[in-house]
N, C-alpha and C positions, 0 to 999 in steps of 0.2 A: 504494500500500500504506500503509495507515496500522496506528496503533498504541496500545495504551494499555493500563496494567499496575496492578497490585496490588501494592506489597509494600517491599523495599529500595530505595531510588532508584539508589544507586550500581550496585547490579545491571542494572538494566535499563536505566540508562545504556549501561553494555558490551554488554547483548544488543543493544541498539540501534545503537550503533556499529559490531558486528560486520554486523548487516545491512544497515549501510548499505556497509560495506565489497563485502560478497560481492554486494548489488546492481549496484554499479560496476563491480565487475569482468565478471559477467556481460553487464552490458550492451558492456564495453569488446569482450570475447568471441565476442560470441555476435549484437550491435549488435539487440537486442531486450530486453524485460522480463521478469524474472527471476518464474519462476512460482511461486506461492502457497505450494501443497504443497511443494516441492523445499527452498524457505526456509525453513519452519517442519523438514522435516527435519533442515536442517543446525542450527538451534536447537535442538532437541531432541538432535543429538548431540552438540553442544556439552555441554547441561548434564549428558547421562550420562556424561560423561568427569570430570565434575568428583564427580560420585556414586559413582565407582567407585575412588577412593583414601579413606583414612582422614585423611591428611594436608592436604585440602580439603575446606571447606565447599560445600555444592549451592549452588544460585541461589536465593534468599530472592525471587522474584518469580513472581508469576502475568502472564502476557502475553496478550491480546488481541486479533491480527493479523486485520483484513479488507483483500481489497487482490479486484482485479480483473483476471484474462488468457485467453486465449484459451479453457480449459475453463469459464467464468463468473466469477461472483461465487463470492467464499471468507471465509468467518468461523471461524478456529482458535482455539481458548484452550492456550495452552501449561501443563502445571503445575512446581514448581520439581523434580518427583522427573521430569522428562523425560520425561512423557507428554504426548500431543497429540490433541486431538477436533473434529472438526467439527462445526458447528451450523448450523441457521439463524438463529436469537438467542441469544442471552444477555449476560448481565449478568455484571460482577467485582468484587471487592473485597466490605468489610467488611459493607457493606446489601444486598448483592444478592437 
């Protein structure tokens, strides 16, 4: 699974740390790779959890994720308002 983002660094610092966490674990789990979909799910409700107080700010990052498991190939772009789309290509950031 790789990864590459748009936006705050320190954000997607933490989205990234976070799936690296829930990878491990998964794998410690389940002793397989953690599927494409499922992971960008639990990103995406991460960042609507943080859109849904007034007292935090959303995730100033757009995110990237293609990775590869058993259903195929996956290419997701996540957005910072917690929505998530599959593609076949595209492009992110400021020139796209």
């Amino acid at each position: 699974m790789g990864m590459v983002f748009s936006g705050l660094t320190a954000d997607a610092r933490f989205l990234n740390k976070f799936m690296r966490n829930e990878s491990l674990n998964y794998w410690y789990t389940h002793d397989s790779q953690h599927p494409v979909e499922r992971m960008i799910n639990k990103v995406a409700a991460k960042s609507q959890t943080k859109t849904c107080s007034a007292s935090k700010r959303p995730f100033g990052v757009g995110i990237l994720v293609g990775g590869i498991d058993e259903a195929g190939t996956h290419l997701f772009e996540t957005c910072p308002s917690a929505n998530f789309y599959e593609y076949k290509a595209m492009a992110i950031g400021a020139k796209c």
